[in-house]
N, C-alpha and C positions, 0 to 999 in steps of 0.2 A: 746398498742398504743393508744394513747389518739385520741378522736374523734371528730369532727369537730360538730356545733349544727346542722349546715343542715342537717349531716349527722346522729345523734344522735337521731333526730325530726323523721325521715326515717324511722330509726329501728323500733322505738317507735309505729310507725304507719301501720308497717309491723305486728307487734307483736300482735296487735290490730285486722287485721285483719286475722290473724292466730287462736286467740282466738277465735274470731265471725264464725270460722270454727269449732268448738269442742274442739280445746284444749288450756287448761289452759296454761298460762305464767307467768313469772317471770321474770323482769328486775328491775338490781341494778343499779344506776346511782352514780357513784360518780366522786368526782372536791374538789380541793381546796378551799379556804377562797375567795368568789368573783368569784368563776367558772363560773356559771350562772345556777346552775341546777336547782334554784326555775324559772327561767325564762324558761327554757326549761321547766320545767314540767307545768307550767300554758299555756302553746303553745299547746302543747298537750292535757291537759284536754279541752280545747276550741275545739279541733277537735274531742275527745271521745267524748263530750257531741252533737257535729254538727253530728254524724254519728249515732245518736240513742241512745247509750250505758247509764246503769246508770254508773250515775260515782258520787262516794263515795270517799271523800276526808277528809286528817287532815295533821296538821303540828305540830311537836313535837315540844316542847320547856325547856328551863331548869328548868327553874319556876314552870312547871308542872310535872315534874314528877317524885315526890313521890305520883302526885294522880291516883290510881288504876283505869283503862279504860276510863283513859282519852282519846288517842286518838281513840278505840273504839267508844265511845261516841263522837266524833268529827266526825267520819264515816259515822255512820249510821241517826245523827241525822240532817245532811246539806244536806240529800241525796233525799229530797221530798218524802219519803217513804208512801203508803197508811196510814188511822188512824191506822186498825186495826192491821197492822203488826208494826206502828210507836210502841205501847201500848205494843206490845210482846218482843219488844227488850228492849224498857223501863225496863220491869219488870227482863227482864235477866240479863238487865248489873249494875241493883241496886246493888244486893251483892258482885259483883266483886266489887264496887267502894267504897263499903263499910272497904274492906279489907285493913290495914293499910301494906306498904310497907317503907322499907328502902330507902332512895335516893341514887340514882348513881346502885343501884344493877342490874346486868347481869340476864338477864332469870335463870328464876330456876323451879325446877316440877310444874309442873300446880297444885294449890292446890285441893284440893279435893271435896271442896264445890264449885270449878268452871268449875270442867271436863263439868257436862250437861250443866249450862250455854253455855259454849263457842262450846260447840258442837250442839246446839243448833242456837246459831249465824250466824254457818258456814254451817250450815244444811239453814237458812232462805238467806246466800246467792247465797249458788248452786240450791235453785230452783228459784229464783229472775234470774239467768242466763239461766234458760229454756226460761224464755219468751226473751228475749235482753240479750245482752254480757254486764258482770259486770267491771269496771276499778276501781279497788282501789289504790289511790296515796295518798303515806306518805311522805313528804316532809321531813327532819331532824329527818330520823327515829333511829338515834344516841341520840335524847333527849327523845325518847318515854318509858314507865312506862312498867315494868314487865310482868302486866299481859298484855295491848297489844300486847308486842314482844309475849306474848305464843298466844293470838289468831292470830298472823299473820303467827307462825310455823303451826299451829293448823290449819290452811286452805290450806297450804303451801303442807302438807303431802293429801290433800283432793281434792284438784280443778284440776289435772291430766286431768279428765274425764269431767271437768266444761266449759263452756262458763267465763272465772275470768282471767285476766291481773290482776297482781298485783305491782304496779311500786314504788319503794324505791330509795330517795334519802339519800346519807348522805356525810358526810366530808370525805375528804383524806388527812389522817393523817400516820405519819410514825407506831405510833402503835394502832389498832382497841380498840377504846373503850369498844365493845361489841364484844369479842372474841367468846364466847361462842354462841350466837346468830350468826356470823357470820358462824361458822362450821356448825348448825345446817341447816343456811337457805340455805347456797350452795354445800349440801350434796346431793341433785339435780343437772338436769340439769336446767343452768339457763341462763341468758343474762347479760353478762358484760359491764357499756359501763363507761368507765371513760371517762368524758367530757374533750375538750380542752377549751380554751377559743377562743373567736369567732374572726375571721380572719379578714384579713384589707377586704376582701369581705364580710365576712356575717355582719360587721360594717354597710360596706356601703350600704347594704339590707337592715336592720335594722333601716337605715337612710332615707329610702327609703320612699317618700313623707311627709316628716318630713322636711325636709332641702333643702335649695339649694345646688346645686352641692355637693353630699356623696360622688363622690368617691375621690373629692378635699379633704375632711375632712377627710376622713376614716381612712389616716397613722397616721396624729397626734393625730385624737382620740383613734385609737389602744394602740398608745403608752402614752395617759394619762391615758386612761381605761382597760388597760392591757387585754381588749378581756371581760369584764363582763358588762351585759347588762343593768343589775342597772344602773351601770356607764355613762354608755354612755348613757342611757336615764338622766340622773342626768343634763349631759354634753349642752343636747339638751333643759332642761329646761333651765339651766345657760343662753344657748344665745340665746333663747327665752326673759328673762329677762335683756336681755343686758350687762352682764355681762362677761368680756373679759376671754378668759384660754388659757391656752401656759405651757410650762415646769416648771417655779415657781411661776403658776399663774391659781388659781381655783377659781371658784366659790361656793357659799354658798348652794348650791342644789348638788353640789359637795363632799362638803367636809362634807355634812351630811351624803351622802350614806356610805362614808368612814367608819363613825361612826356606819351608822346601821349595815356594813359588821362584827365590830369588838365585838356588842350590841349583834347580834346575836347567838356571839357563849356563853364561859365559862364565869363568873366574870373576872375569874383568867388572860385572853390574855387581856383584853383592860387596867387593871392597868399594865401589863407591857408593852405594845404597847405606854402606858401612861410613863413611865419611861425608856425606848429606846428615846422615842420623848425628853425629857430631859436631858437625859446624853447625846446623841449623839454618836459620836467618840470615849467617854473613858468608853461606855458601858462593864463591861464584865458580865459573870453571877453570879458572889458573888455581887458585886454593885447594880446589877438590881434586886436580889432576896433580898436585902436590903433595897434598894428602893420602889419595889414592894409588902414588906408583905409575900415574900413567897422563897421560897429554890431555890438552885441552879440548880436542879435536875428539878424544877416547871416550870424555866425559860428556859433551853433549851427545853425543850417540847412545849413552847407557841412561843419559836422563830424557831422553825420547821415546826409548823401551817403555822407563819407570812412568810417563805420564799417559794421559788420557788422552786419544781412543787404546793405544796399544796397552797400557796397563790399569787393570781397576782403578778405583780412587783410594781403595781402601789399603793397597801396596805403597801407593805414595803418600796414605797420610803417617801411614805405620812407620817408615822410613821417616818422614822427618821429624815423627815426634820421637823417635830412636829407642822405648823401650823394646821393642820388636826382636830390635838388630841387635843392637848394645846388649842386650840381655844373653844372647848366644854367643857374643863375640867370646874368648878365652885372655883370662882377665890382664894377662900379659899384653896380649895382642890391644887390648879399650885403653889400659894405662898408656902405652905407645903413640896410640890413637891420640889422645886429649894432652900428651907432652907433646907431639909434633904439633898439635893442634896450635896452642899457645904459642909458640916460638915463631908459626904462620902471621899470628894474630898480631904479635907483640909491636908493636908503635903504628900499628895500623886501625884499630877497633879501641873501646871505651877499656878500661880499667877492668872493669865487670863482668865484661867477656873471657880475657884473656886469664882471668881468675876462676871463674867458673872451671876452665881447663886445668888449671893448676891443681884446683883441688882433687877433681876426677883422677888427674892420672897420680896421684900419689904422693910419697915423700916429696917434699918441695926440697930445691937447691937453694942453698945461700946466692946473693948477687939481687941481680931485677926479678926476678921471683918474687921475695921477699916485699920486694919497693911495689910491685901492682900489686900484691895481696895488703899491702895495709892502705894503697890509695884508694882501692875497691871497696873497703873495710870501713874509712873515713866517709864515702861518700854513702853508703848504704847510709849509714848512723844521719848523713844531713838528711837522708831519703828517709828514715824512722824505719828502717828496714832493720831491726836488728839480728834477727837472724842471720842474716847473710851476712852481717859482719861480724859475726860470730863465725863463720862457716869459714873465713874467708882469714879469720888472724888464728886460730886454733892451730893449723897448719903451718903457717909462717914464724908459731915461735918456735920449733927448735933450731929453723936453720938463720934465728934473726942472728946479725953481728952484736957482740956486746955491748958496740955505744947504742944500739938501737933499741936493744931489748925493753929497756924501762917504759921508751915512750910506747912498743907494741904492747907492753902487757897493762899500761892503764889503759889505751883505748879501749881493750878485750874485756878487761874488769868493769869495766862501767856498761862495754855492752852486755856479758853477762848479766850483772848484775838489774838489769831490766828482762830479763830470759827467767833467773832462776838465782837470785843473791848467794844463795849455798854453793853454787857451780862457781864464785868468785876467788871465793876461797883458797884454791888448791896454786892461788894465782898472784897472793899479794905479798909473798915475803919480799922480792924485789921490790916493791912498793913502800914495805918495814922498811928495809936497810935504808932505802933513799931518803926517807923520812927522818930517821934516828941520824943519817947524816946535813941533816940539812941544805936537802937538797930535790925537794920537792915544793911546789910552787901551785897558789890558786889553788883549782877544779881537783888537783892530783893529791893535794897537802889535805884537802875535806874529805877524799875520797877514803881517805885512810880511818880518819876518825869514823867517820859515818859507817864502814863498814864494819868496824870495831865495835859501834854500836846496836847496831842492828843485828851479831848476832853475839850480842852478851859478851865480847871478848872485853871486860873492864880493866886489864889491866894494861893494853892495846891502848885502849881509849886513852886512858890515864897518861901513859906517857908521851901521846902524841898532844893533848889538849896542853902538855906541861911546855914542849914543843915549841908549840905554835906561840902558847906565852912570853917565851926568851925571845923568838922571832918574830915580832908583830908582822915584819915585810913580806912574810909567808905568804899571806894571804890578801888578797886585793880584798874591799871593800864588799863586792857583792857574795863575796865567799865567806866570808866573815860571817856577815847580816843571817845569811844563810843557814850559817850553820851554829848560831846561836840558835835558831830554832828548831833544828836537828836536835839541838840537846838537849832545849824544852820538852820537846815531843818526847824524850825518852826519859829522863831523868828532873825535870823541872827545871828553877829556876839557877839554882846552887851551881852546877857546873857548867850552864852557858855564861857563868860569868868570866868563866875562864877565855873564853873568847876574845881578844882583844882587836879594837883597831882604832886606828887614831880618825879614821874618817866621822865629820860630825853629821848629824842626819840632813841641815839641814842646806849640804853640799851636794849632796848624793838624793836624790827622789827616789830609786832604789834601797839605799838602807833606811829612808827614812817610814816608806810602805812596811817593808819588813819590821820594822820595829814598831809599828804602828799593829799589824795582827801578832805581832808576838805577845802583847796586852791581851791575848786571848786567857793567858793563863796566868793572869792577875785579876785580884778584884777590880783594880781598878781600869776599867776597859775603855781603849782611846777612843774617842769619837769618830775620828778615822780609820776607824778598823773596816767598815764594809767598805767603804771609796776603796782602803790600798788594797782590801781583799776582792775584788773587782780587775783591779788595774794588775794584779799579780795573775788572774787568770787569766787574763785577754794577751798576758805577753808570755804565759806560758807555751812551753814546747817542749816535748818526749825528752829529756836527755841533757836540756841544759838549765833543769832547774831542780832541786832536789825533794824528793815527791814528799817526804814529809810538810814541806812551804806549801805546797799544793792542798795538802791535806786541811793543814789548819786554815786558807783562806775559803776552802769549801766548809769547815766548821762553822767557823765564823758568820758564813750566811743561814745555816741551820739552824742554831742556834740564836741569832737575832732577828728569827720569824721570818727567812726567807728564804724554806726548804725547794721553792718551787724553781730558783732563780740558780741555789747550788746543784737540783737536780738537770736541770738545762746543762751545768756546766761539765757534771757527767756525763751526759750523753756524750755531748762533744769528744772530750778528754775520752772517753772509753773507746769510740769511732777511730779516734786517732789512735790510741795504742792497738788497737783490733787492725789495723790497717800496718805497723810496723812490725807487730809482733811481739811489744811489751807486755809478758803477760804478767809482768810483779805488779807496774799500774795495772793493767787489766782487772788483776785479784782485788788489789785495794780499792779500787774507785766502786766496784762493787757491792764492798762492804757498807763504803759512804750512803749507795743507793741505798742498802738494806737497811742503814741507820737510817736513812730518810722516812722511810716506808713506814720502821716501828713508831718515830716519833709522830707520822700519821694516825697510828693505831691501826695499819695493813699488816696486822700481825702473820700473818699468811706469805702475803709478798716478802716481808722482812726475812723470815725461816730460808725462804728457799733463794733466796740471793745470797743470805749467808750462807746457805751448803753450796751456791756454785760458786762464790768465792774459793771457800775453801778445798774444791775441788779443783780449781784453775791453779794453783800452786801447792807442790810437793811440800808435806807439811815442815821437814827442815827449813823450806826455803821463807818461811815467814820469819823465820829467827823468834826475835824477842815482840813483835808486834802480832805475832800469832793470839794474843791476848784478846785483839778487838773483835776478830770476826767470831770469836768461840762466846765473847762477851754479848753480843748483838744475837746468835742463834741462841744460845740460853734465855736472853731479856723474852726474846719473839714464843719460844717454845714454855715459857712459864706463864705467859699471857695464855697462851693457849691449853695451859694443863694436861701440857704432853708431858706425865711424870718418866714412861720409860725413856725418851728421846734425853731428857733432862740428865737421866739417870749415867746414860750412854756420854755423852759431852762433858761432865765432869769426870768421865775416867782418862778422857784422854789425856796423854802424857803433855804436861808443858815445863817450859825450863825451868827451871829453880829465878834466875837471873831477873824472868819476865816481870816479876812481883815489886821488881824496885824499877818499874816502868811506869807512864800514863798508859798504855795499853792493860798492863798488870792492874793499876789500881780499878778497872771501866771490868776488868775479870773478877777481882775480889768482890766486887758488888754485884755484879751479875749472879756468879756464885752462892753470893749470901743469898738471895733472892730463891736460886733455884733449891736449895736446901731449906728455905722455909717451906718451899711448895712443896715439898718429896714431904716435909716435915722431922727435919733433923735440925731443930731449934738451934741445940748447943753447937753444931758445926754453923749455923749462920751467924747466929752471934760472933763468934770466933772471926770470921771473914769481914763483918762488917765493921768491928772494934781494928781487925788488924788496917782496913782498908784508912778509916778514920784515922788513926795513927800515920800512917804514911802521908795522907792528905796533909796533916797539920805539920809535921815535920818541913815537909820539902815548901810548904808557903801556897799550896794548890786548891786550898781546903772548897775548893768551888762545886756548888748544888749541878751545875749544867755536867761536871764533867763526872761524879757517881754521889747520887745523894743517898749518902749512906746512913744518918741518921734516921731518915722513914724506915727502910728495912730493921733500924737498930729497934727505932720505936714499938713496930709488928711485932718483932722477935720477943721484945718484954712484955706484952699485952698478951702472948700466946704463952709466957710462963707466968700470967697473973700480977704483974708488976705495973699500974697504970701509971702511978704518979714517975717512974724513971721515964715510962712512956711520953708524960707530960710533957717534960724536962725536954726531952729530945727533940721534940716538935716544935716546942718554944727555939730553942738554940737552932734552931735548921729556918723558921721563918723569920729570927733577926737577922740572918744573913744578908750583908749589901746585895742591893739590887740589881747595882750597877747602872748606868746612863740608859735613859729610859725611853731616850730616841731610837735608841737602838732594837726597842722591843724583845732587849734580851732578857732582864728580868733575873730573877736567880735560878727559876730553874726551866722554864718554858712550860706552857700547857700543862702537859703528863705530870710533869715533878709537879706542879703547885696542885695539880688536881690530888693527886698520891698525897701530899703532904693533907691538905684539907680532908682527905678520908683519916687519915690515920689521926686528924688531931678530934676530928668527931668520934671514933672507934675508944680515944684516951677517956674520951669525958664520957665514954657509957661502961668504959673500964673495959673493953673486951676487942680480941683481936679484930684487925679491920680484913678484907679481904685478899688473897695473896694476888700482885699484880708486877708484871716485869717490867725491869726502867726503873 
């Protein structure tokens, strides 16, 4: 029954005073990898040495012993011994140490030339126990040298009759290293105590004027420190140093002990504790004795050490979640590690695995390298995992072959471009040349325009849209549809006419939905626009649809009074990119929610959704649509007559480009707005006459999407100008209504309320109140 250390310390010190009665003892103390039995025996020699006793101490180790009375010599010589008797042992234990010995060897007959030596020894310490009681402690007397194990039988058989405790630590292992030793020393009567490790109380004892509140600590340090004292003093440095620890979270005083627990034993358990921390999951013991340099036979023996009862839990969890290990290994040595790894793996385990290694150990090779990092890379992307197919083709393009490179680097751009669209960038000339040569197709042919789009590169755009025009066969059908509404969303109606495909709508239910919400940004708006914008979200998915499409069928439900129905479809759509790692969706469907919110009048919720939008994506990485979310926190924070927040939001920088956008124009009105409310009339004017002019230009002139003649109206009412006021209001409510099934109306709720203030405020001739939207 394993023993508790209080209770362990107890015996120890009963034994002790049994001894200092006349008779010799003997206790073995053994414990697993991290039990704590150096900790307990240093507890102990502090009270042998407090109570009088000499105490003569050594610690085995592996390194030493092929050399002959080594720990002898560790013994007798840290023991403060007189000169004269210091000089006597000196001369005894020369020729023992002189004696070459085998490594790893079991006790064997005492040689001949060291009978009187070592009886002599043992003779200088049973009369050293006449004056005081003797304690000798061998710490890991599992690594000690031949002839020491014969002088500790050699006393063993003699101290009966002595004042002599003699206290032995070693490992518990499923099979005794020192067999033969083992028979001989427990062919007496002796003291058994296998150590437990230490309890969520002897923890919090242990913590005991160390810490505030130990026994608050004590469970979850048990259960990081599996009960071993190292540890938990490790644990007590860490947050002495401030450094925070929790279940996948250690510190560096931490994760060192780990190492000395593992330092301490064989070479042979930390290279494979070292190759568990790497394989992981598809560890078995042909792989790890591969991995490791050593047999199969080698490795279940070093993973019987590393488990439970023989080693903590917290040794074997630290090993297989591998920062522990991996973190100390030398980076040569880890890269080594995870390229042999892989080449184990390779037609044996998933894509994923065998790439995981890839990346770790470093520069990829051309060849099958290549080929499992862009299948890993393919299949993450079906999994919405983008990150990891980012992680996983980043690496594999310098060493892709030239016919390959074009198809690795649009996989990579499209996954980026769901990460961070600005990080695409540095990635699509190959993508240019393909294009300009006509030689890009579908997903790959859009990819290029769209990105050309989205960050302002017009003269990119331009000639790829010129492109795709000479080439109708570019593009299939659902790419087309597609991306005529990529080029609505950015630019109106004018340039998605360049779009071409011969496909007619009413062959395709796909282009025929798409072109049915593309009426979004026409007066005249198709009666099927909420059916296709429905049917477009329900067969949405991360990555094969392009998110402006997404955008506008989620508008289209806001907008025709069915905010509750497009915010369900957020949830959704945000769960899923939250679960891949999209965070360019992530950022935008956000905004969608904050625009949800303001046209509630949750002025409140609106503000702070728009700042974590725009907190979720690096502000390059908006490109040209950086316009909506800056558009919606300005609407939200002018509602609210936050003037310096206001104030703050228009300085920041946006592109020149954005302004000849739909997102630009939802900014120029926002804008005008918040410059009425700071009260810089002449700059709102300015924004809302420019905003107006774009509108009517590009054919967009639509109330839902910035009704800028209310703001125009206010602006002239607050320079005394009623009857322009008039005018404006009148031209803003003959505006088409639009199909009336649809409950979209011209401008919904907010707008028509805004407009009716502002047309009551004309007729009393004086400005109406400042309000955002």
């Amino acid at each position: 029954m394993p023993t508790d250390h209080g209770d362990a310390l107890a015996e120890l010190v009963g034994l002790l005073a049994e001894c200092s009665a006349g008779t010799g003892r003997l206790a073995l103390v053994s414990g697993g990898l991290t039990s704590g039995k150096t900790e307990l025996l240093q507890r102990f020699q502090l009270h042998a040495a407090a109570s009088g006793a000499l105490l003569l101490t050594a610690t085995g180790a592996p390194a030493e012993r092929p050399l002959q009375a080594g720990v002898i010599d560790q013994l007798f010589h840290g023991a403060g011994l007189p000169p004269e008797i210091a000089d006597r042992v000196s001369h005894l234990i020369t020729p023992i140490a002189a004696t070459v010995n085998e490594s790893g060897a079991d006790v064997q007959s005492i040689h001949h030339s060291h009978v009187r030596p070592v009886h002599e020894l043992c003779q200088i310490l049973l009369e050293l126990s006449r004056e005081r009681p003797v304690v000798l402690c061998v710490d890991d007397v599992q690594f000690a040298d031949s002839s020491s194990l014969q002088f500790i039988l050699y006393l063993r058989r003699r101290m009966r009759a002595g004042r002599v405790l003699v206290v032995l630590t070693e490992w518990q292992q499923p099979q005794p290293t020192l067999p033969l030793f083992h028979v001989e020393l427990t062919r007496r009567p002796h003291h058994r105590i296998r150590l437990a490790p230490l309890s969520e109380c002897g923890i919090a004892e242990l913590l005991r004027d160390r810490v505030p509140d130990p026994d608050a600590l004590a469970p979850a340090w048990h259960t990081l420190s599996g009960g071993n004292p190292m540890l938990v003093r490790a644990l007590v440095e860490d947050l002495e140093a401030g450094h925070e620890t929790g279940p996948d979270q250690v510190g560096p005083a931490f994760k060192h002990a780990v190492l000395e627990c593992l330092h301490r034993w064989e070479a042979g358990l930390l290279e494979v504790a070292r190759a568990i921390a790497v394989l992981g999951e598809e560890r078995t013991p042909v792989l790890l004795g591969r991995l490791a340099g050593t047999t199969p036979e080698a490795v279940e023996q070093a993973v019987d050490v590393l488990t439970p009862p023989a080693c903590c839990s917290t040794v074997v969890s630290a090993t297989r979640r591998g920062p522990a290990i991996l973190d100390s290994t030398p980076g040569a040595e880890r890269v080594r590690l995870h390229a042999r790894a892989a080449e184990l793996l390779y037609q044996r385990r998933a894509a994923a695995v065998v790439a995981d290694h890839l990346v770790a150990a470093g520069p990829v090779a051309s060849g099958w390298p290549v080929a499992v990092l862009r299948i890993a890379a393919e299949q993450a992307l079906m999994g919405d995992d983008v990150a990891a197919a980012v992680r996983y083709l980043e690496p594999a393009l310098p060493a892709v072959e030239p016919d390959e490179r074009l198809g690795v680097t649009s996989v990579l751009v499209r996954a980026l471009w769901r990460v961070n669209p600005a990080a695409a960038v540095v990635h699509m000339e190959p993508l240019h040349e393909a294009m300009w040569a006509g030689g890009l197709r579908g997903r790959d042919a859009m990819t290029v325009v769209h990105h050309a789009l989205w960050i302002g590169d017009e003269a990119t755009a331009v000639r790829a849209l010129a492109v795709l025009d000479q080439n109708p066969g570019m593009l299939d059908a659902q790419s087309a549809a597609e991306l005529r509404i990529v080029c609505q969303w950015f630019h109106g109606l004018d340039q998605a006419t360049a779009v071409a495909t011969d496909v007619v709508a009413d062959a395709d239910p796909w282009v025929a939905a798409a072109q049915a919400i593309g009426t979004f940004w026409t007066a005249e708006f198709h009666p099927d626009a909420i059916a296709s914008a429905e049917h477009i979200l329900r067969s949405c998915r991360l990555g094969d649809m392009s998110l402006e499409v997404v955008l506008t069928a989620l508008l289209i439900l806001v907008h025709s009074g069915h905010p509750d129905r497009a915010e369900r479809w957020c949830d959704r759509l945000t769960a899923e990119a939250v679960r891949g790692g999209a965070v360019t969706w992530q950022s935008i469907l956000e905004v969608v929610r904050a625009d949800i919110a303001l046209r509630r009048g949750e002025v409140v919720v609106a503000a702070a959704r728009a700042e974590t939008a725009l907190a979720l994506l690096p502000h390059q990485g908006w490109g040209l649509s950086i316009g909506y979310p800056l558009a919606v926190l300005l609407e939200a924070n002018t509602a609210l007559n936050r003037h310096r927040v206001i104030a703050d939001v228009m300085r920041l920088r946006v592109p020149d480009a954005m302004f000849a956008t739909a997102a630009g124009l939802r900014y120029l009105h926002a804008r005008g707005n918040g410059n009425l409310a700071v009260g810089r009339v002449l700059a709102a004017i300015s924004d809302f006459q420019n905003c107006g002019t774009r509108m009517r230009e590009w054919g967009v002139d639509l109330p839902v999407l910035a009704p800028w003649r209310c703001g125009l109206a206010q602006a002239n009412l607050t320079l005394g100008r009623p009857e322009a006021a008039r005018e404006l209001i009148s031209e803003q409510m003959l505006l088409p209504a639009g199909d009336r099934r649809t409950r979209r109306g011209a401008a919904g709720p907010r707008r028509r309320g805004r407009a009716r203030r502002a047309t009551r405020a004309a007729a009393r001739g004086r400005a109406a109140p400042a309000a955002g939207g």
